[in-house]
C-alpha positions as CSV (number, residue, x, y, z in Angstrom):
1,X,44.5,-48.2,66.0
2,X,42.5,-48.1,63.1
3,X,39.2,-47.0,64.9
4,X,41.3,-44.1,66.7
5,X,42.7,-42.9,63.7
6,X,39.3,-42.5,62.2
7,X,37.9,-41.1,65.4
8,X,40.6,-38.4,65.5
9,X,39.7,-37.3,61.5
10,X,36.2,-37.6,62.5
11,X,36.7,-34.9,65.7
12,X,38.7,-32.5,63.2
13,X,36.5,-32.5,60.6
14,X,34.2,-31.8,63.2
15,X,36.4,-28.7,64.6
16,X,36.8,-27.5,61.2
17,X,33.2,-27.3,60.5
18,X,32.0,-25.7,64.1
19,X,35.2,-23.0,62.8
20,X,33.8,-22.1,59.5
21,X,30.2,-21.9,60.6
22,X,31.3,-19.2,63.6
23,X,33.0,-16.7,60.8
24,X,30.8,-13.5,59.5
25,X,30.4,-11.9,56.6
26,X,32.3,-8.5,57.0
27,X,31.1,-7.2,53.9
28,X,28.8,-4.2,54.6
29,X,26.5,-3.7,52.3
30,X,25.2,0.1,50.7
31,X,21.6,0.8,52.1
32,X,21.2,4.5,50.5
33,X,22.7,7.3,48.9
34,X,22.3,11.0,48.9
35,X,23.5,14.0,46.6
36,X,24.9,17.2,48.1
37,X,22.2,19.5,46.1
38,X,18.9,18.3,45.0
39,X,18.6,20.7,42.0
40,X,21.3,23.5,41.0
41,X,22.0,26.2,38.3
42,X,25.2,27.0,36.1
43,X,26.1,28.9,33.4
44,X,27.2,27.8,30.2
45,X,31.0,27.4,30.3
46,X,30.7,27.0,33.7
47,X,31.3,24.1,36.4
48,X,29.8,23.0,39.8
49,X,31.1,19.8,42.0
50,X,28.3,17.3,43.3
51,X,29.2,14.7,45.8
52,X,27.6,11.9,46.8
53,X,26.9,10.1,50.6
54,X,26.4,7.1,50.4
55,X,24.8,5.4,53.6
56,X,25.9,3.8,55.6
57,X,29.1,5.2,56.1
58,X,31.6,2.5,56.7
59,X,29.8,0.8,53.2
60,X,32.4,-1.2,51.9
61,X,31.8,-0.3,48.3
62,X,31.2,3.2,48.1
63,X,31.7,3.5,44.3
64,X,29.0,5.2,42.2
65,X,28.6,5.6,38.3
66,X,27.3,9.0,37.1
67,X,25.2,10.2,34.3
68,X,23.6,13.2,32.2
69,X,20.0,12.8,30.7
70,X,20.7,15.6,28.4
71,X,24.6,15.9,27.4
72,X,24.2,18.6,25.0
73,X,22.7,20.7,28.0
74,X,24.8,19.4,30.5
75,X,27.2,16.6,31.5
76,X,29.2,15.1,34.4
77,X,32.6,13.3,34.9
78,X,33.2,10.1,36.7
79,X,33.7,12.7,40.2
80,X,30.7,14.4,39.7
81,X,31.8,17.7,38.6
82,X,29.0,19.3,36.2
83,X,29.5,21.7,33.2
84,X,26.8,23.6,31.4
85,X,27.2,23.0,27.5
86,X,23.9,25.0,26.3
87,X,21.1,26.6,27.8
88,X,18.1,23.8,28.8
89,X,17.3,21.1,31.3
90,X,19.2,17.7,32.5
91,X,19.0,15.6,35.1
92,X,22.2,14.2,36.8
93,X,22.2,10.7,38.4
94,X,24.5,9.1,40.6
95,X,23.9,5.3,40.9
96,X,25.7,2.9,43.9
97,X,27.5,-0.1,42.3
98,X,26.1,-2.2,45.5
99,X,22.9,-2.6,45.0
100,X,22.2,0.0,42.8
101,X,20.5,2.6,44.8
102,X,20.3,6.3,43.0
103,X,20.0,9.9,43.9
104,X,19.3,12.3,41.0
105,X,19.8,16.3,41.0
106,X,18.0,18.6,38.6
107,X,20.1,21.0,36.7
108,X,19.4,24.1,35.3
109,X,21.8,25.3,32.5
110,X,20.8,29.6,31.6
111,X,23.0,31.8,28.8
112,X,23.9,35.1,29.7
113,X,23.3,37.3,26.8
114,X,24.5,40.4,26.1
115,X,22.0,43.9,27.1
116,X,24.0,46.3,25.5
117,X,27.4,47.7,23.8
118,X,28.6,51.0,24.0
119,X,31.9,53.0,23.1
120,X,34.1,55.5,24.6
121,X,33.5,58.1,22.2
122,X,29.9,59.4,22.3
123,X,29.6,62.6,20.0
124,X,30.4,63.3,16.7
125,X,34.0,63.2,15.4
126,X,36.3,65.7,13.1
127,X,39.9,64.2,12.4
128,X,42.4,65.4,9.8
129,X,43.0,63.2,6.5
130,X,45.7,60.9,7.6
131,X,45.0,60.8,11.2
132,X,44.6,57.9,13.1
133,X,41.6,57.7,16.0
134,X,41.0,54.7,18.4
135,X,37.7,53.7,19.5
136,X,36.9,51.3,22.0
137,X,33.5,49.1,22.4
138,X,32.1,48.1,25.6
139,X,29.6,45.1,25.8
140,X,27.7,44.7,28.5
141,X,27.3,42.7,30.7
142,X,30.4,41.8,31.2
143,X,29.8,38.7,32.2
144,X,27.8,37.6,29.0
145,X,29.2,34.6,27.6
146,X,29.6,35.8,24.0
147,X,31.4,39.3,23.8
148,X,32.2,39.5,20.4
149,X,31.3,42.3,18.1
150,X,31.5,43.0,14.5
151,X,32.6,46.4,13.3
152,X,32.0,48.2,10.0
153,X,32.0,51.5,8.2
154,X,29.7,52.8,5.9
155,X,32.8,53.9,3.1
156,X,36.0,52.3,3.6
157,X,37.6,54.5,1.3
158,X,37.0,57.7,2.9
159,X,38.1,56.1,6.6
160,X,40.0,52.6,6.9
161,X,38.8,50.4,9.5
162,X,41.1,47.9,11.4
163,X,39.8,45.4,15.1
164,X,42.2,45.7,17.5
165,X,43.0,44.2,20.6
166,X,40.0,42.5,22.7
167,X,40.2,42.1,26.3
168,X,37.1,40.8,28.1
169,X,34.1,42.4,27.2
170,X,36.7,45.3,25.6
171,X,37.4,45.7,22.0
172,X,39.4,48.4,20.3
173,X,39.4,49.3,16.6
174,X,41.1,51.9,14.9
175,X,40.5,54.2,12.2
176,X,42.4,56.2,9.4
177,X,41.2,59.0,7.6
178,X,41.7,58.4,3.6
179,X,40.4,61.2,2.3
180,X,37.5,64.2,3.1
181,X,34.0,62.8,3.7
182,X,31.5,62.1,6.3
183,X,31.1,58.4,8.0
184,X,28.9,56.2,10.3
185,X,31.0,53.6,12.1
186,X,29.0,50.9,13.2
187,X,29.8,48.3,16.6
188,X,27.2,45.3,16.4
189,X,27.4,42.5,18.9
190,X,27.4,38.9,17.6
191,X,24.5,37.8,19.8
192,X,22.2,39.7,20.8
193,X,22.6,42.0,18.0
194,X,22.8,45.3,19.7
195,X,24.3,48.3,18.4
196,X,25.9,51.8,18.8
197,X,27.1,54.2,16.2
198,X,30.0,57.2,15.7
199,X,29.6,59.7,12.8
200,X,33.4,60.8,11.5
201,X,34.0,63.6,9.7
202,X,37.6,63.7,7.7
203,X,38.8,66.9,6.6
204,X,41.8,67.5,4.8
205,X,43.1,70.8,2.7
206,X,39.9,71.1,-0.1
207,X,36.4,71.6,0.5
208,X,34.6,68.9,2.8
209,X,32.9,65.9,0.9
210,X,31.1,62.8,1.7
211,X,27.8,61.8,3.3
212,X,26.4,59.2,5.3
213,X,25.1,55.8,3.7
214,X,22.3,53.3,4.3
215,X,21.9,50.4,5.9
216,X,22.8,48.2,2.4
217,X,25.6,50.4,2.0
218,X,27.3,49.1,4.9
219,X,31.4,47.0,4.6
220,X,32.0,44.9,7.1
221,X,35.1,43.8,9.3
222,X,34.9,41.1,11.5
């Protein structure tokens, strides 16, 4: 009985081996991975999606860790989505957590600046003292990512000067006649440094005064 016994432990053990030596690995391992653009470019403020393919397709671990060379010019999230910070040059990597294969994309990061500001009144104005005029700057292009402008007026106490409402690339300012004179009024954008220029003239009841002042002369309203 005792020999059968064994026997029987012997032939299961037996069984139990031939059983584990006909499973398979079902793991499938990464062999590659690819990213949707090779190199790209995006403007500052701006944001772009990468993906990533990782090969082969029915990988069981498809997860990848991403990176920025240069995170002041540009980083990336864990999905891959991209934002330009400053103008320059960064390279983005995507790396497999099998294995550790890596694809990398080149990305350009470019500032639009401003070319130009204008405003809506072009020749020479004559108000009343104690009117009231609006005048509206224009920066172009309008897709330039700083818009802002400064304004000033050569003598604040002959014509007040207030900013106004901005809207895009659009700012307003309006201006009130204090007393009889002559002024320059003065748009300057905040990045590139361009210019344009109005000349005011207030009258009022008594004989015109005023004149235009120099460049030092200048208040300034931001």
């Amino acid at each position: 009985m005792k020999k059968i016994l064994q026997s029987a432990f012997l032939l299961a053990g037996a069984i139990l081996l031939l059983a584990g030596c006909g499973k398979k690995d079902k793991t499938v391992y990464v062999t590659g991975i690819k990213l949707s653009e090779s190199s790209v470019s995006v403007l500052v403020g701006e944001s772009l999606q990468l993906s990533a393919t990782i090969s082969p397709s029915d990988a069981t671990d498809k997860s990848v860790t991403w990176s920025s060379t240069n995170e002041s010019v540009a980083t990336v999230d864990k999905d891959g989505r991209v934002t330009g910070i400053t103008e320059g040059i960064s390279t983005v990597k995507a790396v497999t957590t099998d294995g550790a294969f890596s694809a990398e994309c080149l990305v350009n990061v470019s500032y639009v600046h401003d070319s130009s500001v204008s405003l809506n009144l072009t020749e020479d104005q004559v108000i009343l003292i104690g009117d009231k005029l609006e005048i509206t700057a224009t920066v172009a292009p309008a897709d330039a990512v700083d818009v802002t402008v400064k304004w000033e007026c050569d003598d604040p106490e002959t014509v007040s000067l207030t900013p106004g409402e901005v809207n895009g690339n659009v700012a307003k300012a309006t201006l009130e006649a204090l007393k009889g004179g002559t002024v320059t009024i003065k748009v300057t954008t905040n990045d590139q440094g361009n210019t344009a220029t109005l000349k005011v003239t207030v009258k009022g009841s008594s004989a015109q005064a005023g004149g235009t002042f120099g460049e030092e002369d200048f208040g300034q309203y931001e």
